[in-house]
N, C-alpha and C positions, 0 to 999 in steps of 0.2 A: 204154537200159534203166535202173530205178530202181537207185538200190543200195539195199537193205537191211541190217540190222543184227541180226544175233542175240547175244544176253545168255546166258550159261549159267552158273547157280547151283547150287553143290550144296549143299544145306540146313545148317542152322547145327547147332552140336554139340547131339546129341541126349543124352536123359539114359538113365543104365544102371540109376539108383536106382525101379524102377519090374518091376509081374509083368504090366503092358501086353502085351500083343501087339505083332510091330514096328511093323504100322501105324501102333498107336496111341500109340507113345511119343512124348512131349513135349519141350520143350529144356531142357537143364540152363543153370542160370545162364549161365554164360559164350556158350552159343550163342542165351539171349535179347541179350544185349549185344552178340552178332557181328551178330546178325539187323539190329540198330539201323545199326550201318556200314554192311551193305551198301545198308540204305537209304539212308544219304549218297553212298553212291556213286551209286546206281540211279536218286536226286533229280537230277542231271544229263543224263538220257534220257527224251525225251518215248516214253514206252510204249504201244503201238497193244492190245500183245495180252499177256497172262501166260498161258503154259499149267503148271499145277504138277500133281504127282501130292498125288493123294487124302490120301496120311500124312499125321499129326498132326503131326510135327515142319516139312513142308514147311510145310502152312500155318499154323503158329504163325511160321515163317521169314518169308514175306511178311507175314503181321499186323506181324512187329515191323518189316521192311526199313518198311514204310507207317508206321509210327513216324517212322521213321529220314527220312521225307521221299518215299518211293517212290509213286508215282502211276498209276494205271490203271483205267479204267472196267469194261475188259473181260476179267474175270480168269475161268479155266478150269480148274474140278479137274478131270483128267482119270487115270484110273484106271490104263490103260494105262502113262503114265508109271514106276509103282512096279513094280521090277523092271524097269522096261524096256530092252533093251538100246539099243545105238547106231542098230540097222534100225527097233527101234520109234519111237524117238524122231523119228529122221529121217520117218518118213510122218504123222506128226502135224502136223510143220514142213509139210510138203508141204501140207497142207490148209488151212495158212493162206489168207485173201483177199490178194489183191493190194494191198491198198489199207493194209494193214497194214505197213508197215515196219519195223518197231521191236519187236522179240519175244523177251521173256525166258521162257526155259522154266526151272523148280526143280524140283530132281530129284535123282537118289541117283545114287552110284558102284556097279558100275562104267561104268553106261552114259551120264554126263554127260561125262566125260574122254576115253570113246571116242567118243563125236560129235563133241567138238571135233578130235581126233586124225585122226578119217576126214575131216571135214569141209575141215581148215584145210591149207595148201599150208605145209610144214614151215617150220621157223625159229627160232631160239634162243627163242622163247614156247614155242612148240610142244611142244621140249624140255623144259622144265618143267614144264608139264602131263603128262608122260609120265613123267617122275622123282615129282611127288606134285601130286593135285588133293584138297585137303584142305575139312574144312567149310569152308562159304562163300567156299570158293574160287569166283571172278567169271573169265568168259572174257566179250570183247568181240570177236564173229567181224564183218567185214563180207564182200557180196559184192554181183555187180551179176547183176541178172536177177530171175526170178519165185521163189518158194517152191516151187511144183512143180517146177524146175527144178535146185534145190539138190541136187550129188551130192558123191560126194568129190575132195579136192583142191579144189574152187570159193572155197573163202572164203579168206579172209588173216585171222588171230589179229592181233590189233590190240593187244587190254591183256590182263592176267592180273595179277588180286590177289589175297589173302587179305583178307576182312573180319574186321577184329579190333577189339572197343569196349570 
């Protein structure tokens, strides 16, 4: 069986100085700067698939990680995401192709920490994630098997950072 790799990003600091709607709020300074890190980080993973939710701060988030070095042809605003919980999230992974390995989803709390949470087979990562998954907090889950196949407990939390520029 392949193994796969999933990325879970929760978007860089958004700004509060704004009469936006949530969707529509943008990143303050400091979460443009985060955005850039996590592209250095993200710059290290050949990336098959991005799925992010619709909001403006998500995708200002990958504009900037793609600064930052981030790379992917085939990127996916998908609606769903925002607000979505840990169940939605998960059946959007499920509908990955196979052929896709490598899949960072961006997205909001609290449903990016509880995917990782339902997802990953515990372990002092684990635990931290479950104490604070903060902007641009970065999980590195892998597992072996299909996308459709992904349930919980399946993966192993591999890294967990904080992007900070």
């Amino acid at each position: 069986m392949a193994k796969k790799t999933l990325i879970v990003l929760r978007h860089a600091k958004s700004s509060w100085q704004t009469t936006d709607a949530d969707q529509l709020r943008g990143l303050s300074e400091r979460g443009e700067r985060d955005a850039v890190a996590a592209g250095e980080i993200l710059a290290d993973y050949d990336l098959d698939v991005v799925l992010a939710s619709t909001a403006t701060r998500v995708q200002l988030t990958w504009e900037g990680a793609e600064s930052g070095g981030a790379e992917c042809e085939d990127v996916r605003a998908i609606k769903a995401i925002y607000q979505g919980t840990d169940e939605a999230l998960l059946k959007q992974l499920q509908k990955l192709g196979e052929s896709d390995n490598t899949a960072l989803l961006v997205g909001h709390q609290p449903g990016v920490a509880d995917l990782i949470l339902r997802l990953a087979k515990p372990n002092d990562l684990t635990e931290k994630v479950a104490k604070k998954f903060p902007t641009c907090g970065l999980a590195v889950l892998t597992f072996s098997g299909t996308w459709k196949s992904l349930k919980e407990g399946k993966a192993k939390l591999e890294r967990f950072e904080i992007a900070r520029g």
